[in-house]
C-alpha positions in Angstrom: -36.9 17.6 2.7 -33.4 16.6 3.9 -31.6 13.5 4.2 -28.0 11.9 5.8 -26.1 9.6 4.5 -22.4 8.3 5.2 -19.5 7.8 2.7 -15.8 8.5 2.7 -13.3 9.1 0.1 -8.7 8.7 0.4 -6.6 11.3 2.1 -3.2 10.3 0.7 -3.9 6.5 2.0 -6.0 7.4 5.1 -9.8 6.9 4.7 -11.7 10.0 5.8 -15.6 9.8 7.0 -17.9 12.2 4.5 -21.0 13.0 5.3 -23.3 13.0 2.2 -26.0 15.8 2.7 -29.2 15.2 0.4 -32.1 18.6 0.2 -35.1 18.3 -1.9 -36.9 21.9 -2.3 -39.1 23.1 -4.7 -37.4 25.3 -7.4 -36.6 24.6 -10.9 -35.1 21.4 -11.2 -31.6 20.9 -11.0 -28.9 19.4 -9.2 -25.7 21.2 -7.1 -23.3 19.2 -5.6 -20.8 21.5 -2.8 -18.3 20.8 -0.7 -15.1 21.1 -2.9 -16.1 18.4 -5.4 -13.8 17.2 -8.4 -14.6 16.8 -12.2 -15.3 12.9 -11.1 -17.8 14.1 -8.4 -19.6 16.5 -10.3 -20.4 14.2 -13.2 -22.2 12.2 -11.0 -25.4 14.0 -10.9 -25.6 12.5 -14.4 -25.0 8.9 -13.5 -27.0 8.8 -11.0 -30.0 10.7 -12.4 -30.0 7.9 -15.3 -29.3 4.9 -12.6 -32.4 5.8 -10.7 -34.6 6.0 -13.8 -33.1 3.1 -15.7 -33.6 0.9 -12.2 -37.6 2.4 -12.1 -37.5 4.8 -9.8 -38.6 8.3 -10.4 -36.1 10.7 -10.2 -37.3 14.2 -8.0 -38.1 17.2 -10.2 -37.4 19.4 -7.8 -33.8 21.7 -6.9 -31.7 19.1 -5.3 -28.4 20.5 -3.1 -25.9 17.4 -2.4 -22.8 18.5 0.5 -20.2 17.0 0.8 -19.4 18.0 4.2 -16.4 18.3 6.0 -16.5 21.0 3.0 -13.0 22.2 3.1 -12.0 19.5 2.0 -11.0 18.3 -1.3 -12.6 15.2 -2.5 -12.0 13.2 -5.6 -13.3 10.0 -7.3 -16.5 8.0 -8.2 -17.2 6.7 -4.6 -19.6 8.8 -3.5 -22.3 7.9 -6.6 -23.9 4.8 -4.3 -24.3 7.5 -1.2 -26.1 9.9 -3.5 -28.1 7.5 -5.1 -29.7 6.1 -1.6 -29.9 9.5 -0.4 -31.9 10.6 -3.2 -34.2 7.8 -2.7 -34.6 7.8 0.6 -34.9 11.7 0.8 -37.5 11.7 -1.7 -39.6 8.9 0.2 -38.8 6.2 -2.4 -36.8 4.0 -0.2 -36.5 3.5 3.7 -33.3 2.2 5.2 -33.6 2.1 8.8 -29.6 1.1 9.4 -28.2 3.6 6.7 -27.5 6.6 9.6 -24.9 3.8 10.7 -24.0 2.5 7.6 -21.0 3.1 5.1 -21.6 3.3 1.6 -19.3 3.5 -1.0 -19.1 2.5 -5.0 -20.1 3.6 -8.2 -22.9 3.7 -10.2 -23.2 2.4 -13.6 -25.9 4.5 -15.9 -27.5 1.1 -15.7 -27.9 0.9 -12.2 -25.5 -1.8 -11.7 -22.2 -1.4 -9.2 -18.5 -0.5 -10.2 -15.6 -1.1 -7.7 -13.5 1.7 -6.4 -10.2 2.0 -4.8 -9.0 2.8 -1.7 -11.9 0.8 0.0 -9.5 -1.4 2.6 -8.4 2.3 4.6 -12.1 3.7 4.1 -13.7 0.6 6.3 -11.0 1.0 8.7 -11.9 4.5 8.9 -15.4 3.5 9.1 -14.8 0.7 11.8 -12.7 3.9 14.0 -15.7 5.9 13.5 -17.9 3.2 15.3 -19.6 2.1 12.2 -21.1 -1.3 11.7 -21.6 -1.8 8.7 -20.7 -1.2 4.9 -22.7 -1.4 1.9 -20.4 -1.7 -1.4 -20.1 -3.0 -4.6 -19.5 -6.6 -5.1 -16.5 -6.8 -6.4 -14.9 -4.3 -3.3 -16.4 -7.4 -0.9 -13.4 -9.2 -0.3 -11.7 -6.1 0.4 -13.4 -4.7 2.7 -14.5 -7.7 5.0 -10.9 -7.8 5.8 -11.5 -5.4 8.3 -12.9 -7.3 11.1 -15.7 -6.3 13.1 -17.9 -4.2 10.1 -20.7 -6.2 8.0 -19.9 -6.2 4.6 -23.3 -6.1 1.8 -22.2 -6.2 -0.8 -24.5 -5.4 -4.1 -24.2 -6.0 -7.5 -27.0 -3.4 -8.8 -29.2 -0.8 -7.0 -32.4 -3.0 -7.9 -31.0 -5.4 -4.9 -31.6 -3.1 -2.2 -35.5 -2.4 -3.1 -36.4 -6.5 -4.0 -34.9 -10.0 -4.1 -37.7 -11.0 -6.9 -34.8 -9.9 -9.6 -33.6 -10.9 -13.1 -31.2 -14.1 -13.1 -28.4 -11.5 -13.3 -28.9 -9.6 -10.6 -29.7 -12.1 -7.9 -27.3 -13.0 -5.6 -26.0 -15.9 -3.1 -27.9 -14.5 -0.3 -31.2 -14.3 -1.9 -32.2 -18.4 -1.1 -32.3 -16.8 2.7 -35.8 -15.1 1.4 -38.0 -18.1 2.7 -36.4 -17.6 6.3 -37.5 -13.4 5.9 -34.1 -12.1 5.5 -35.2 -9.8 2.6 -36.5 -6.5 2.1 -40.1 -6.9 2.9 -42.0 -5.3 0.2 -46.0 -4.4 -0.2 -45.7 -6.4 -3.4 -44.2 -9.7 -1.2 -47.4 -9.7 1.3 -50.6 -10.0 -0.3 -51.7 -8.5 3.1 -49.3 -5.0 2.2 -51.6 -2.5 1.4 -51.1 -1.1 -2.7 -50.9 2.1 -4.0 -54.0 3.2 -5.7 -53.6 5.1 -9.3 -52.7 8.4 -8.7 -52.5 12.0 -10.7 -48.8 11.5 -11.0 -48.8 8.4 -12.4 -46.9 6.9 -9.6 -48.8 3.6 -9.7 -47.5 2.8 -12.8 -44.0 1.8 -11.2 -43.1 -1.7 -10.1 -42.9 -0.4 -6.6 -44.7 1.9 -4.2 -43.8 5.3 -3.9 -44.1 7.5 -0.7 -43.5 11.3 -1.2 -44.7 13.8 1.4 -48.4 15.0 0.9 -48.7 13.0 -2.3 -51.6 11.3 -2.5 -53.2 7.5 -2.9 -49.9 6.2 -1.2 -50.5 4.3 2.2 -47.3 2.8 3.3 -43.7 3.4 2.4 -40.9 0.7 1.3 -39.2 -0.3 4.0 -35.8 -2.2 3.8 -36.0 -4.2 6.8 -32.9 -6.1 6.8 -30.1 -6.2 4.4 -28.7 -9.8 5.6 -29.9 -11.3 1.6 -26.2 -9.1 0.7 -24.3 -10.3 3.4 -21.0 -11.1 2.3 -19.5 -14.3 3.9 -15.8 -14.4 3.6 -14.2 -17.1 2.0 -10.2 -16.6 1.3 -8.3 -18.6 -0.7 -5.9 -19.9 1.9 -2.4 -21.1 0.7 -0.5 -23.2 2.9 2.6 -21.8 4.6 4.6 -24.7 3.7 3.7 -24.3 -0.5 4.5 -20.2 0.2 7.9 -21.5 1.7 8.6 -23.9 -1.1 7.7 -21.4 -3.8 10.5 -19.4 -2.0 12.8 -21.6 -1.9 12.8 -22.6 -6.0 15.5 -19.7 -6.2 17.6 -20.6 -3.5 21.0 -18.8 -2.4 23.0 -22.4 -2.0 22.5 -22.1 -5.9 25.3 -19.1 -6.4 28.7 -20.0 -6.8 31.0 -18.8 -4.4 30.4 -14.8 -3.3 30.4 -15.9 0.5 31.2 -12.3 1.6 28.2 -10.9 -1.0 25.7 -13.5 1.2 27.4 -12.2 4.7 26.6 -8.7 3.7 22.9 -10.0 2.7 22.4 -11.4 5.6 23.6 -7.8 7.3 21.2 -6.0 5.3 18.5 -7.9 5.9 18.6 -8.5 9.2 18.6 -4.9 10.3 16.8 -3.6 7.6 19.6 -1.9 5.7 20.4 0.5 2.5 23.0 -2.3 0.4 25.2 -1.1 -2.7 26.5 -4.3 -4.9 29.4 -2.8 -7.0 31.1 -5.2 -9.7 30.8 -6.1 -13.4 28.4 -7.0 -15.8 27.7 -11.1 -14.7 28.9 -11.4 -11.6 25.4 -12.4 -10.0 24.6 -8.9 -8.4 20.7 -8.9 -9.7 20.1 -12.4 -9.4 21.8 -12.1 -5.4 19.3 -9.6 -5.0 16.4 -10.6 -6.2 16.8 -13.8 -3.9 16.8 -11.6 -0.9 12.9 -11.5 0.2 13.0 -15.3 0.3 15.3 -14.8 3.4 13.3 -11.8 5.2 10.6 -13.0 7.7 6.8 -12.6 7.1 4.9 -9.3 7.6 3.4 -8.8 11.0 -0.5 -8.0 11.4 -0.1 -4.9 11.8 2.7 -4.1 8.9 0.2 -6.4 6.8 -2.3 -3.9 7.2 -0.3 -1.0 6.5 0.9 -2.6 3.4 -2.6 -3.8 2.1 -3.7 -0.4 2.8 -1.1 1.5 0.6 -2.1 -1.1 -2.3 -5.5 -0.5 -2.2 -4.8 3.4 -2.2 -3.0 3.0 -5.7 -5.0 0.6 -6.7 -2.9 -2.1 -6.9 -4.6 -4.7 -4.8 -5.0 -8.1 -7.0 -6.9 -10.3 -5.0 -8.0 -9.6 -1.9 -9.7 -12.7 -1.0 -5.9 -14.0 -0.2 -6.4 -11.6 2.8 -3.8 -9.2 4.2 -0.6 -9.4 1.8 2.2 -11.2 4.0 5.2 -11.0 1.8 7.5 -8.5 2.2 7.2 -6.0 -1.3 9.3 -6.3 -3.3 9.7 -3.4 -6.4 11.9 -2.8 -9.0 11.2 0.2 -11.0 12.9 0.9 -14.5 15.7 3.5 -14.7 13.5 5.7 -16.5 11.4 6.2 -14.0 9.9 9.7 -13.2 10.2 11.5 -9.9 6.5 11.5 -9.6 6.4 7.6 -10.3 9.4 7.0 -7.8 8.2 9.6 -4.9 4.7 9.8 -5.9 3.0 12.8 -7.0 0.0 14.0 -9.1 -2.4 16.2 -9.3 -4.1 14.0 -6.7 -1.1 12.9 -5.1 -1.0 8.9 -5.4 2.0 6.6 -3.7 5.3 6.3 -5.4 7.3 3.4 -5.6 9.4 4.0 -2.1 5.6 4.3 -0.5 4.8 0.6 -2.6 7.9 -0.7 -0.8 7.0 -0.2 2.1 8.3 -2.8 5.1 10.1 -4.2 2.0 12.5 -4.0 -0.7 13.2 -1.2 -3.2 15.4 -2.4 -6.0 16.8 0.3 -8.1 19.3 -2.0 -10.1 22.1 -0.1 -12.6 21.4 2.4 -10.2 24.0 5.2 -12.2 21.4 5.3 -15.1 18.8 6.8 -13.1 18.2 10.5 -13.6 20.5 12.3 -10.9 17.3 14.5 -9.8 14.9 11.3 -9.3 18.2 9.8 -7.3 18.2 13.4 -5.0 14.4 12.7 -4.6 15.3 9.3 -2.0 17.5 11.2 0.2 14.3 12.5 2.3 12.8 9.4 2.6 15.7 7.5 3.2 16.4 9.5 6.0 12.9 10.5 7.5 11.1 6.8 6.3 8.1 9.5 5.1 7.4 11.1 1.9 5.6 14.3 1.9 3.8 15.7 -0.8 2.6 19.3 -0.9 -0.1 21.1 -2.8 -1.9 24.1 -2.6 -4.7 23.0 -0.6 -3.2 19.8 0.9 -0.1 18.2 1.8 0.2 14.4 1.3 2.0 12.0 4.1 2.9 8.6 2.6 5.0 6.3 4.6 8.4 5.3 3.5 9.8 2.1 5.8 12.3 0.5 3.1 15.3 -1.2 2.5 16.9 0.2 -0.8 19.1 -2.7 -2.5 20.8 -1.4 -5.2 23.3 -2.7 -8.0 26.2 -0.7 -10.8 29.3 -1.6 -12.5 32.4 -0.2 -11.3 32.9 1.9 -14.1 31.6 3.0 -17.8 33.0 0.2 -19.1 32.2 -2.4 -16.5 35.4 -4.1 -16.6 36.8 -2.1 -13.6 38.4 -4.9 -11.2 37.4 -7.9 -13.5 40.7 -9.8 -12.8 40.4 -11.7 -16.3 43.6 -10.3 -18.8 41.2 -10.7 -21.4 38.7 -7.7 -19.8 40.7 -4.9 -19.2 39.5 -1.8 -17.7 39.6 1.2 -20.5 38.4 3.8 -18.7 40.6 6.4 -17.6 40.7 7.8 -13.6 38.5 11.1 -14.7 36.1 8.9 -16.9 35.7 6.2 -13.8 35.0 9.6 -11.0 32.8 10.9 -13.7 30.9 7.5 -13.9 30.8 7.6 -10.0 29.7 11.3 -9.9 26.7 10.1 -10.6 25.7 9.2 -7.0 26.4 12.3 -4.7 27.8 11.7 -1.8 24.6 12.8 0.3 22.7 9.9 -1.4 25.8 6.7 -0.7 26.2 8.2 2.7 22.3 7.1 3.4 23.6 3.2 1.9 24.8 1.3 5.0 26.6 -0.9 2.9 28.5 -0.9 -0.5 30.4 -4.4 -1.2 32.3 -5.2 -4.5 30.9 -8.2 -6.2 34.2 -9.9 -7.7 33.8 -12.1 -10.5 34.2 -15.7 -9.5 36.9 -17.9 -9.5 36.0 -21.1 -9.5 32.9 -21.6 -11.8 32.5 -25.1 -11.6 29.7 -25.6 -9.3 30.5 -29.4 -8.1 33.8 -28.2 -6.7 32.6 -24.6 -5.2 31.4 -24.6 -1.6 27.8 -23.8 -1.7 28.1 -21.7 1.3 24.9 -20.4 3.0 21.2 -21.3 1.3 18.3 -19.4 1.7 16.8 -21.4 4.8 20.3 -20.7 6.7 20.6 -17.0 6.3 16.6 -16.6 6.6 16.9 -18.6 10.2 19.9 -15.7 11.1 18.1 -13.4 10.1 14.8 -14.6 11.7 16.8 -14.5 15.2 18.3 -10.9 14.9 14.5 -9.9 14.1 13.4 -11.5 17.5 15.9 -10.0 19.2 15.1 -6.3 18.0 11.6 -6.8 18.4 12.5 -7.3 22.5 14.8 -4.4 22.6 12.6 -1.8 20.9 9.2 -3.1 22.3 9.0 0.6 24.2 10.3 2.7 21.2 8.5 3.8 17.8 10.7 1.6 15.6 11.5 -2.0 14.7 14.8 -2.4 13.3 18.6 -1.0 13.9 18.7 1.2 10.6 16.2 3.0 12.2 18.0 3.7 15.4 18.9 7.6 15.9 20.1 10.0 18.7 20.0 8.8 22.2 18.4 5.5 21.7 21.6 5.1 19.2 23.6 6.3 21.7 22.3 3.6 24.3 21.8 -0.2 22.2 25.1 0.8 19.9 27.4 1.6 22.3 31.1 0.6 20.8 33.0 1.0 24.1 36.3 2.9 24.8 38.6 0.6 22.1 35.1 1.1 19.6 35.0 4.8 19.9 38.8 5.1 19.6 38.9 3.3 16.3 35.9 5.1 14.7 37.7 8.2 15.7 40.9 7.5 13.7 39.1 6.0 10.7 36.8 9.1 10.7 40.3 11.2 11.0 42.0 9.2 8.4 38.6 8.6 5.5 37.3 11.8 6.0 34.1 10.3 7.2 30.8 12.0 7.2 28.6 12.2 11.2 26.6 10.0 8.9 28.8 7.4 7.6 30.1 7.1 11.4 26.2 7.1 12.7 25.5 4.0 10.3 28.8 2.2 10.5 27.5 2.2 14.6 23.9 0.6 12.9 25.8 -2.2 11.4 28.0 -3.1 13.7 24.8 -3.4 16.3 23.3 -5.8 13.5 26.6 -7.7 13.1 26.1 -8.3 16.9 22.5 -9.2 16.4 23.6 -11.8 14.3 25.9 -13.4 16.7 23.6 -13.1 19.7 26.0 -10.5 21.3 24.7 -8.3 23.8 27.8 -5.7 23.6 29.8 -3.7 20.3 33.3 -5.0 20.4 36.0 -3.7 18.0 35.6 -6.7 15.9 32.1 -6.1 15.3 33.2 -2.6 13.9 36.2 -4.2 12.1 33.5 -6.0 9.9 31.1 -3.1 9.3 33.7 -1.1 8.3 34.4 -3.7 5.5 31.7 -2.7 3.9 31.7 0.6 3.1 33.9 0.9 0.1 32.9 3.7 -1.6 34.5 5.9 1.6 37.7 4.7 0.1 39.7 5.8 -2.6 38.8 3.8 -5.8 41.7 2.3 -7.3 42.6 0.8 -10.6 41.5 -2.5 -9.4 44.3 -4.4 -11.9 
């Protein structure tokens, strides 16, 4: 006898369709599961085998061969056990789902019978939906998940035993199951008094607390039939937090609160608006972390479509809190420790998961005390930096994980830290080699990717009621909010969103700098020694600086500006 069933399983974060192939034949009884299964898989011939007897159905004892087709394919995880366990029953006769050849089902299976969530369920239901399907049966507690997808019904199950009868223990009856009066339940031989039963048979099949239909056995009349599945429906209900407590929460950190640095928040605004790489250099206490961790309050919300890419990438690691929130809005925001591995920071694995730069994604990376990172994880960004992807090979499978980040990172000026303090008291100690050794830390491939590298001075007037607040958070988020708009219009046509990602002739086309433009960059690249990069991204900026006062042209003084910022192209100097 054979069976079809549908489930799917992650493919990097993508959600691929699987085709779960059930064959009962006679032989000595045993189970095979095929189709390039891992450890996880292949253990689940034991979970399930003890889930359909615990739960009172009779498991077949005959050979049974599960594929997992496309079978060239590696597949890994416990997703698959709810696919089998139908399969099994519904091959064997046991139970009749007319709607599962359309159906998605995904979760695992507890030796009990009851339902364990998985991850990576959000990208498998989108795959599902792409594939035309209509509906998802999953866990309970992968529900909220996966109804935020629209346009798939989500059941959602909190033991097999729900799929067969509503008349269940207190504990496994669910919201859905007061709908049973109105016939939205699976109608059962043992709910009609009418149903014909099964009579007692050689195999003992009578016995059960259901009836049993196998092919050719005999006393059994009429098979179990799940008519509908609408006592599982899951009905959505987020928790919605008004936009105006998410702006306030914001705002409790708020830049007016930093004492002077005007040219620190100018260079924030920069970054932000267009989306670029930022360097603060400076010593210890100058307000470098606290300036940066301020900075998602002033980038705008994730749109629908970069809310779904985001939510995706969480779910695939695993990461996704609470779903019922819906789609995450905010802008991520991550900030690894320096000892970080390559694996962690890239991502990697035997089953390659996403790293950090691939958790960022559409948001922030904060690497802060950025010379204490291990020089080879630090090489490891330069790829993604440049290409926004991170690719991950393996012998039978390479791994694409997306890579759309600002990097904002922070380190002193020296080993010391004292390097340009401008206090008598904190004088630099560090000698010219020991300060280039400090800096040799960063290669000059990885600053040339940093569009901007500003020196955070220590401040000179510390008395807040006599310091000009400058710019708060609302200002520079409004600024930045406009130069968003206005790239939005101008790359409407083009495969990117912001000016860092600009490149060749669509570089050459919106960041023109005009005769007196090119003429400068010329000399300074003449006179600094500048990299094709450096001049490539000193062009970004200056387009972003433009942005930001509704410009429609480069001029020289846009250039002028950007060029301020890049002062790790100079020679470093005593700073005295």
């Amino acid at each position: 006898m054979y069976g079809q069933l549908n489930s799917a399983c992650l493919y990097g974060i993508e959600g691929v369709m699987i085709s779960v192939e059930i064959d009962l034949a006679n032989g000595l009884p045993q189970t095979h599961i095929i189709g390039l299964p891992d450890s996880a898989i292949r253990e689940s011939a034991l979970r399930v085998r003890s889930a359909v007897r615990n739960c009172g159905f009779r498991y077949p004892q005959q050979r049974i061969t599960i594929n997992l087709a496309p079978a060239d394919l590696r597949k890994e995880g416990s997703a698959f056990d709810l696919a089998i366990a139908v399969g099994i029953l519904t091959t064997s006769g046991q139970l009749i789902m007319p709607s599962a050849k359309r159906m998605l089902l995904i979760g695992e299976v507890a030796l009990d019978g009851s339902l364990r969530p998985v991850t990576g369920v959000l990208p498998m239901v989108e795959a599902a939906r792409r594939e035309g399907f209509e509906a998802v049966l999953l866990p309970r507690k992968n529900a909220a998940e996966a109804a935020l997808i629209s346009g798939v019904k989500v059941y959602a199950a909190g033991h097999i035993n729900q799929l067969r009868d509503n008349s269940l223990e207190p504990e496994y009856k669910t919201a859905g199951s007061a709908n049973r009066e109105a016939g939205s339940y699976l109608a059962l031989p043992s709910d009609n008094p009418a149903s014909p039963i099964a009579e007692d048979t050689p195999d003992g099949t009578a016995s059960l607390p259901f009836p049993v239909t196998v092919d050719g056995a005999p006393g059994l009349k009429e098979p179990v039939t799940a008519y509908s599945l609408e006592h599982l429906r899951y009905i959505s209900s987020p928790i919605i937090t008004e936009p105006a407590a998410n702006a306030e929460e914001a705002m409790k950190e708020d830049y007016s609160d930093v004492t002077g640095q005007h040219h620190v928040k100018r260079a924030l605004t920069i970054a932000a608006a267009g989306m670029h790489n930022i360097l603060l250099i400076g010593p210890p206490g100058t307000g470098k972390t606290m300036m940066i961790k301020r900075l998602p309050g002033i980038l705008p919300a994730l749109s629908d479509s970069e809310a779904l890419e985001v939510t995706k990438i969480f779910s695939a690691a695993g990461k996704l809190i609470d779903a019922r929130q819906g789609l995450i809005r905010d802008r991520p925001f991550r900030s690894p420790h320096h000892t970080i591995s390559g694996a962690g920071l890239i991502g990697g694995g035997s089953v390659p998961k996403p790293g950090e730069v691939s958790l960022a994604h559409r948001g922030i990376l904060f690497l802060d005390e950025l010379p204490e990172f291990s020089r080879s994880v630090l090489e490891m960004l330069r790829q993604p930096l440049e290409d926004h992807i991170v690719t991950i090979s393996r012998a039978r499978a390479a791994f694409t994980f997306p890579a759309r980040l600002m990097l904002a990172a922070s380190m002193n000026p020296c080993h010391c830290g004292l390097l340009g303090s401008g206090h008598p008291a904190q004088r630099c100690t560090c000698s010219p080699a020991r300060i280039a050794q400090y800096r040799g830390r960063l290669s000059g491939p990885l600053l040339d990717r940093i569009d901007l590298q500003v020196e955070v001075p220590r401040p000179r007037d510390l008395d807040k009621k006599t310091a000009s607040p400058g710019l708060s958070t609302a200002d520079m988020r409004s600024q930045v909010e406009e130069a968003h708009r206005l790239q939005a219009a101008r790359y409407r046509r083009l495969p990117i969103s912001w000016n860092s990602e600009l490149y060749g002739a669509a570089l050459k086309r919106h960041a023109d700098p005009g005769p007196d433009g090119s003429q400068m960059l010329h000399d300074l690249l003449e006179n600094l020694g500048l990299s094709m990069r450096s001049y490539d991204r000193i062009l970004k900026l200056s387009r972003t600086i433009a942005d930001l006062e509704c410009a429609e042209r480069i001029t020289p003084g846009h250039i002028a500006e950007a060029l301020q910022y890049r002062n790790l192209d100079k020679p470093p100097g005593d700073g005295e």
